[in-house]
Backbone as CSV, one residue per row, in Angstrom:
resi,resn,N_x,N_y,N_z,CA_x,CA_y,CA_z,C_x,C_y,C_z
1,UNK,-21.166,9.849,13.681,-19.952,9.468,12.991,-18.928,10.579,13.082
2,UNK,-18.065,10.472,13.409,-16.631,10.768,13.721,-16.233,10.940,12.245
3,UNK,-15.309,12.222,11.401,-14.533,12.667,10.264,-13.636,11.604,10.012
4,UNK,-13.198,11.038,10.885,-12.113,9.635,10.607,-12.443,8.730,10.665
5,UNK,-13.419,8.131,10.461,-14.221,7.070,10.090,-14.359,6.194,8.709
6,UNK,-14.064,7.058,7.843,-13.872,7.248,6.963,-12.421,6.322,6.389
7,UNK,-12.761,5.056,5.608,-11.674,3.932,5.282,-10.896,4.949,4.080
8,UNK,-9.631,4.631,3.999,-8.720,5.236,3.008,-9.640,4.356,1.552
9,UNK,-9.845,3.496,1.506,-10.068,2.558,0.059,-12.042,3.156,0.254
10,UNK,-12.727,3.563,1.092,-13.757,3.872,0.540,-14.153,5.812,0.481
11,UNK,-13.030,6.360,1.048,-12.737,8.023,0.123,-12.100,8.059,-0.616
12,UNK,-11.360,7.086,-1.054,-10.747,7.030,-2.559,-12.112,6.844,-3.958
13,UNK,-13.206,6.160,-3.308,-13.991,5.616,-4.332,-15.267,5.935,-4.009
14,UNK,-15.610,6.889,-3.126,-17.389,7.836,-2.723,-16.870,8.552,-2.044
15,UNK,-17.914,9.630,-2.608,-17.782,10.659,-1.698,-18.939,10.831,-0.416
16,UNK,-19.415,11.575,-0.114,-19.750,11.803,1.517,-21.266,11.172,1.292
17,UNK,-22.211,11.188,0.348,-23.432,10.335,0.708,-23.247,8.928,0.109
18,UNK,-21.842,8.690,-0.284,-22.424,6.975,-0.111,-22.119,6.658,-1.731
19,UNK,-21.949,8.125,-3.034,-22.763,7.805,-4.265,-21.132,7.312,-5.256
20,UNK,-21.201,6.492,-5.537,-19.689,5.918,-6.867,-19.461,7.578,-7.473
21,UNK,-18.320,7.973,-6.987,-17.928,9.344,-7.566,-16.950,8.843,-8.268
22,UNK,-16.558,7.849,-9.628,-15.551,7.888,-10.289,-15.726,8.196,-11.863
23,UNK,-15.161,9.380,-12.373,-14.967,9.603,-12.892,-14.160,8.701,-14.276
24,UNK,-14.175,8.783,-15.717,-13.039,7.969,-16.431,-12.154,8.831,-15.939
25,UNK,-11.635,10.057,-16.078,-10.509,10.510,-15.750,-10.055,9.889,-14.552
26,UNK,-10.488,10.007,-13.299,-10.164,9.559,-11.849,-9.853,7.667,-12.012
27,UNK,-10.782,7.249,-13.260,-10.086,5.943,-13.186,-8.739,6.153,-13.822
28,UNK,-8.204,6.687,-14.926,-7.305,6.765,-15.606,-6.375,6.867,-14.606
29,UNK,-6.157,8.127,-13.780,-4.983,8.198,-12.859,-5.176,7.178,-12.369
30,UNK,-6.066,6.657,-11.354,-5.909,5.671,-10.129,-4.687,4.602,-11.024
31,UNK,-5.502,3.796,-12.229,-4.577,2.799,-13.310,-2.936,3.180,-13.157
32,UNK,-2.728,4.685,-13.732,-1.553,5.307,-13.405,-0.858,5.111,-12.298
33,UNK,-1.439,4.862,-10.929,-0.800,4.980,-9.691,-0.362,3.558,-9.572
34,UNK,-1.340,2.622,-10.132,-1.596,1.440,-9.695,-0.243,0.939,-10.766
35,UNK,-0.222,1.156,-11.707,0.679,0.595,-12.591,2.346,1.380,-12.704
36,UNK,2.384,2.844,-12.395,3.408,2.686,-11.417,3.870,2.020,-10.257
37,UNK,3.226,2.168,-9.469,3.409,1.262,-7.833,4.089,-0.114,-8.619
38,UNK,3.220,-0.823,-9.173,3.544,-2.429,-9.438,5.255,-1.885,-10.115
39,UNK,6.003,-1.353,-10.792,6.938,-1.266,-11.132,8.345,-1.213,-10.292
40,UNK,7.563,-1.210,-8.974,8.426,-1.267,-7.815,8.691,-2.634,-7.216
41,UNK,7.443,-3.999,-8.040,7.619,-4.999,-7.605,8.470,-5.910,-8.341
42,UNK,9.047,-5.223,-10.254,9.445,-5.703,-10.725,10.963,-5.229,-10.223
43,UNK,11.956,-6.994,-11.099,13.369,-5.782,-10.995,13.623,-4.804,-12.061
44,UNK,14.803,-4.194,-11.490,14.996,-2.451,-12.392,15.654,-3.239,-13.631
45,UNK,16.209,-2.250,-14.303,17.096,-2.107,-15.390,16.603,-2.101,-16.688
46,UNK,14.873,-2.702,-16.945,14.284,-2.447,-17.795,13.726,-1.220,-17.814
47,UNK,13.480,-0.531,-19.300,13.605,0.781,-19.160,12.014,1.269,-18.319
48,UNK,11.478,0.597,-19.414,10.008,0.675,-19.078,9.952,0.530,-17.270
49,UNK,10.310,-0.274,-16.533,10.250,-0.208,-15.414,10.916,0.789,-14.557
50,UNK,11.694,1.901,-15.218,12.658,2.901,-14.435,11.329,4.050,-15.281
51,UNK,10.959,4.161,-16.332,9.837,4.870,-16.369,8.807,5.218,-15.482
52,UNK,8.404,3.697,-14.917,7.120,3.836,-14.075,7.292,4.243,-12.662
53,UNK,8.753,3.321,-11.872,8.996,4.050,-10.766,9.202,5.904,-10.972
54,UNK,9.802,6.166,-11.876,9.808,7.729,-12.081,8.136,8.183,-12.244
55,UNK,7.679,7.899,-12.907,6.192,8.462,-12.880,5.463,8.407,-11.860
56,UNK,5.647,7.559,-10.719,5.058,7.300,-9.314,5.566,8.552,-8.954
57,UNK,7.428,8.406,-8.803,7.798,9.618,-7.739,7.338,10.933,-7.964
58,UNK,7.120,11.337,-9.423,5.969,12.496,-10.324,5.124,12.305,-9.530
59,UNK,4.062,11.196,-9.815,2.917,11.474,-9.390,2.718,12.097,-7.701
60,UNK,3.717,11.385,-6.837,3.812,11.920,-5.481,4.054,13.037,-4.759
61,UNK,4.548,13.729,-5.663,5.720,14.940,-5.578,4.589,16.690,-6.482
62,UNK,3.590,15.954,-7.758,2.496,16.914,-7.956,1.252,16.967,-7.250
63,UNK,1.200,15.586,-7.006,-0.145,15.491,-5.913,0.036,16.188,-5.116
64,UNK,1.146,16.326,-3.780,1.824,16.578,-2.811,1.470,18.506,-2.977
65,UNK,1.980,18.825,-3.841,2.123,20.188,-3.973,0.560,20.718,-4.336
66,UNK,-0.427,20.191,-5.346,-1.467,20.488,-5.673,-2.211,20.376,-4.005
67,UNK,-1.726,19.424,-3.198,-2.711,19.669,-1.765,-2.196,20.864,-1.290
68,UNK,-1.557,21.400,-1.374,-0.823,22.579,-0.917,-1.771,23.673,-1.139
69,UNK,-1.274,23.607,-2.850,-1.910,24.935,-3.718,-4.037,24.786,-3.289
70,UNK,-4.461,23.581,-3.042,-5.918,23.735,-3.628,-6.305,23.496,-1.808
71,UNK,-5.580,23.817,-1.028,-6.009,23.594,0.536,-6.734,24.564,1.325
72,UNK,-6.851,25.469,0.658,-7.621,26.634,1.116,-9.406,26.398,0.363
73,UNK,-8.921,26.373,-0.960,-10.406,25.474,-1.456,-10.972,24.281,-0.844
74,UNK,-10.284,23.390,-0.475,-10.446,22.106,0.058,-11.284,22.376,1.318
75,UNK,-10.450,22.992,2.215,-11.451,23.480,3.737,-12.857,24.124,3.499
76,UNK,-12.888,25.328,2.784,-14.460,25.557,1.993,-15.498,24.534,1.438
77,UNK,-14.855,23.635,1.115,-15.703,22.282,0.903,-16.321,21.650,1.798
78,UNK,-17.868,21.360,1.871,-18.621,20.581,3.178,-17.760,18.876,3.023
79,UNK,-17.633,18.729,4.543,-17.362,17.549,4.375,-15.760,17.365,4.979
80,UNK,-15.815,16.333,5.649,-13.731,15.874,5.904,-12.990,16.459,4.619
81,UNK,-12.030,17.340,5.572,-10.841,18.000,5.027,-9.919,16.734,4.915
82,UNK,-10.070,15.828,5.745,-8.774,14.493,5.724,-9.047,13.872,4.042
83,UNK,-10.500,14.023,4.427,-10.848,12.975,2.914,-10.859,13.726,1.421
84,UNK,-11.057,14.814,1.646,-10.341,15.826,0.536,-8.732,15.231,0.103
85,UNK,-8.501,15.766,1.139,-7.044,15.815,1.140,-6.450,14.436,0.244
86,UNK,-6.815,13.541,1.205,-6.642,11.990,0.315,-6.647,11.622,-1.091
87,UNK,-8.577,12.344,-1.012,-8.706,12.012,-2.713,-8.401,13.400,-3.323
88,UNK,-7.504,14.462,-3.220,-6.720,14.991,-3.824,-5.295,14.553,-3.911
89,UNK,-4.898,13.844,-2.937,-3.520,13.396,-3.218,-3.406,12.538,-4.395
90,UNK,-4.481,11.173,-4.345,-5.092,10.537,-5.053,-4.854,10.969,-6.606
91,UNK,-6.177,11.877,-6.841,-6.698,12.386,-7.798,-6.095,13.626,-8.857
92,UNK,-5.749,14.351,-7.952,-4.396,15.698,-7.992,-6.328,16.296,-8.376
93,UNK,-6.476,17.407,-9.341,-6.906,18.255,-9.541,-8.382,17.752,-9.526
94,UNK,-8.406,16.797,-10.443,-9.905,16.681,-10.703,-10.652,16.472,-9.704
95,UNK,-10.344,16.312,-8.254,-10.709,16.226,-7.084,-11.686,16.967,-6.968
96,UNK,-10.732,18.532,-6.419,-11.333,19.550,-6.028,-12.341,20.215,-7.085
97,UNK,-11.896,19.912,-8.514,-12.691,20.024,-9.842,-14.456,20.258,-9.684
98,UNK,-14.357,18.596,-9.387,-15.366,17.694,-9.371,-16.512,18.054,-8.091
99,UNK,-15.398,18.362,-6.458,-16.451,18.840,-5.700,-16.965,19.757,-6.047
100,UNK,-16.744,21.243,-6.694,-16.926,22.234,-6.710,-18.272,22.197,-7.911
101,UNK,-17.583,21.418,-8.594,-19.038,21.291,-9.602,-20.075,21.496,-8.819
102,UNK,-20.279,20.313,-7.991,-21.063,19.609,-7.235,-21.507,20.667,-6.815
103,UNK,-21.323,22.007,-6.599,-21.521,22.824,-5.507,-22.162,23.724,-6.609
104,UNK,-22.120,23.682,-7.254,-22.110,24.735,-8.870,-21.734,25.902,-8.766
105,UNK,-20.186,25.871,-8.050,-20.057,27.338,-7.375,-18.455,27.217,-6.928
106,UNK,-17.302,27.979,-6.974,-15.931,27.731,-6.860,-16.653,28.925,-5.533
107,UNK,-16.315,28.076,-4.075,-16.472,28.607,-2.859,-15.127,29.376,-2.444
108,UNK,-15.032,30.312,-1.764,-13.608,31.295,-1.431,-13.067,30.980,-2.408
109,UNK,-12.705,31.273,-3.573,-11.512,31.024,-4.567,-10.318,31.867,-3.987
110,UNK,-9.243,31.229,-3.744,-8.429,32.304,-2.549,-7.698,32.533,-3.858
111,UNK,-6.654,33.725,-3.817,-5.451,33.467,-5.079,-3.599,32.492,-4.265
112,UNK,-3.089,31.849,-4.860,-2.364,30.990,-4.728,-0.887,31.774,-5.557
């Protein structure tokens, strides 16, 4: 198996042996993403709906930067850097959180 093999909708929801890695937190955001996004299908001018498109462009714009900041950790991690990457864009922190647990060990902690 090839690193890109790997479906966007099943590294969003397992990680590398196969096992349901979701977290309540990791559901909470996903809800977040999901219920922003839909605010893009309604029309504007309700407030609540200029809320949620704003909280998407948030959410895109911290994710975005947290792959930045946690990308040096991310590569230290066994396993696709693509699919890191994803379910950190995804996830923002608790991502890299969560692998590291896994590891019982914060691998190269670089400073940022």
């Amino acid at each position: 198996r090839t690193r890109f093999q790997c479906s966007l909708v099943r590294c969003a929801f397992y990680h590398q042996e196969g096992k349901n890695d979701m977290s309540p937190s990791k559901i909470a955001v996903l809800l977040l993403w999901i219920l922003s996004a839909a605010c893009f299908l309604l029309p504007g001018g309700n407030l609540l709906v200029l809320i949620g498109r704003g909280l998407f462009g948030l959410l895109v714009v911290v994710h975005a930067v947290e792959c930045l900041v946690f990308l040096p950790r991310l590569k230290a991690l066994p396993g696709s850097l693509n699919a890191h990457l994803f379910n950190t864009f995804l996830y923002g922190v608790l991502h890299p959180k969560a692998e590291e647990a896994k590891l019982g060990s914060r691998p190269n902690q670089t400073p940022v």
